[in-house]
C-alpha positions as CSV (number, residue, x, y, z in Angstrom):
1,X,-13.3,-6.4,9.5
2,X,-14.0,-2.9,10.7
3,X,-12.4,-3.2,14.0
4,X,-9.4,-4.9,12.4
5,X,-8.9,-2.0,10.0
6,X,-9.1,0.6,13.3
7,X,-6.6,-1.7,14.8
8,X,-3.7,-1.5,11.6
9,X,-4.9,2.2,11.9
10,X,-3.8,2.3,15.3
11,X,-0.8,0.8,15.0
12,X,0.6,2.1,11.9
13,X,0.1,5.5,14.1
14,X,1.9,3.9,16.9
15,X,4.8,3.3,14.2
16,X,4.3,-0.7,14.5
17,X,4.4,-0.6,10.9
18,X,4.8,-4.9,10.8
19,X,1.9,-5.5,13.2
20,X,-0.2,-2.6,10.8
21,X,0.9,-5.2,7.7
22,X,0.2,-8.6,9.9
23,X,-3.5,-7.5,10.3
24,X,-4.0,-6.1,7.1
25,X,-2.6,-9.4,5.6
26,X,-5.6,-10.9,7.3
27,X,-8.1,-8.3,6.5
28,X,-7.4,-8.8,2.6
29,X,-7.3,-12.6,2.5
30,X,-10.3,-12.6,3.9
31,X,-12.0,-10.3,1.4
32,X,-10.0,-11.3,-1.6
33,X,-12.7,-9.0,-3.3
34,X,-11.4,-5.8,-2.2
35,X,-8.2,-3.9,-3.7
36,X,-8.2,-1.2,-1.9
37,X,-7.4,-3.4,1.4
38,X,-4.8,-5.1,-1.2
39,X,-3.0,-1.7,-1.6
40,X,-3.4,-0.8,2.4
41,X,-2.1,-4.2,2.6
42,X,0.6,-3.0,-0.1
43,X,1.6,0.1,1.5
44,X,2.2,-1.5,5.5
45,X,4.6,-4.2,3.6
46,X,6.9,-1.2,2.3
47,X,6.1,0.7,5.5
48,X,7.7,-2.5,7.2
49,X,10.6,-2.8,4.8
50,X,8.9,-6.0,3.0
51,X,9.0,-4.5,-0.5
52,X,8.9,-8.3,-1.9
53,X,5.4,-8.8,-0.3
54,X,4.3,-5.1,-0.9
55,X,5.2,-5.6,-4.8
56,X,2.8,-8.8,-5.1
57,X,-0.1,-6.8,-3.2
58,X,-0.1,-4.4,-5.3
59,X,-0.1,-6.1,-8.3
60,X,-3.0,-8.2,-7.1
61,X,-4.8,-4.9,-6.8
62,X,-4.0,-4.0,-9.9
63,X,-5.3,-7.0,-11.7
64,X,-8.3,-6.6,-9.2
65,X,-8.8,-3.0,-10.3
66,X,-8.5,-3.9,-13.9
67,X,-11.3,-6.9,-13.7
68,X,-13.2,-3.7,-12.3
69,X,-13.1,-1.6,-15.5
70,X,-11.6,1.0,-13.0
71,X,-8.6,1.7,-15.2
72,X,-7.0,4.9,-13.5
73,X,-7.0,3.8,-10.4
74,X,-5.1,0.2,-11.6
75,X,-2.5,3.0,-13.4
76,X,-1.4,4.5,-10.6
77,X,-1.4,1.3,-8.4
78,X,0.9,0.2,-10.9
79,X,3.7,2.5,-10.8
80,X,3.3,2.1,-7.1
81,X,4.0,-1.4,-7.9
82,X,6.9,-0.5,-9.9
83,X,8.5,1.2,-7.8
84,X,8.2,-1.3,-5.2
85,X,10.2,-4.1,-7.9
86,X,12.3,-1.8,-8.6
87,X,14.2,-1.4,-5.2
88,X,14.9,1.9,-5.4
89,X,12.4,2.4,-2.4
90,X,11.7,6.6,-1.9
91,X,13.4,6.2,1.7
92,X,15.1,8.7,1.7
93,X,12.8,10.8,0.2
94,X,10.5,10.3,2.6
95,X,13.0,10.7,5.8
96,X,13.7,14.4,4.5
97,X,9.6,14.8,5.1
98,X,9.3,12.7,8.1
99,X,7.1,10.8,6.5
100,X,6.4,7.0,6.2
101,X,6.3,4.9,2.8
102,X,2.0,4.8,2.8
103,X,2.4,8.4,2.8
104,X,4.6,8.9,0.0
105,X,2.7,6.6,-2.1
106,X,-0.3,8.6,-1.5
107,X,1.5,12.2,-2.5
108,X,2.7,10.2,-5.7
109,X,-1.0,8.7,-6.2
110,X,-2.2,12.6,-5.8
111,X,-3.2,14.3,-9.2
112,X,-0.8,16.7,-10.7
113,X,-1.4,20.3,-10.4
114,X,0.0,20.8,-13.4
């Protein structure tokens, strides 16, 4: 499992962002146990354009997260999960930064420094 992680890693650095979401795919079915692989899973589907797919990973981490009692974290994987039905995808947002969709989730997952 490790070495597969490194690999997505490796190429979602590489900018492969559909060979990232192909191996992460596999990584979560395999432990079905795991939402945080659900939401890496989650965030190389958007990163790939497959908002369809990233929508239904992260809702099975949010029901995964729920089951856990670990009610924050299923919050903010939520709205992630939102956004993703929604369609209206941060894009462009995230081409004024330079920055790819897993990175813009994780600004928005950031806390507020309000």
């Amino acid at each position: 499992m490790c070495a597969t992680l490194r690999k997505a890693a490796r190429e979602r650095r590489r900018g492969d962002f559909r060979r990232a979401m192909a191996l992460l795919k596999r990584a979560a079915f395999e432990a079905q146990d795991r939402p945080g692989l659900w939401t890496r899973y989650a965030l190389a589907c958007m990163s790939a354009g497959q908002t369809a797919d990233g929508a239904r990973a992260f809702s099975q981490a949010v029901w995964m997260l729920e089951r856990r009692g670990q009610t924050q974290a299923a919050a903010v994987t939520r709205q992630l999960a939102e956004i993703a039905r929604s369609g209206h995808l941060p894009d462009n947002y995230a081409r004024r930064r330079g920055l790819p969709w897993h990175a813009f989730a994780q600004e928005r997952a950031a806390p507020s420094k309000h």
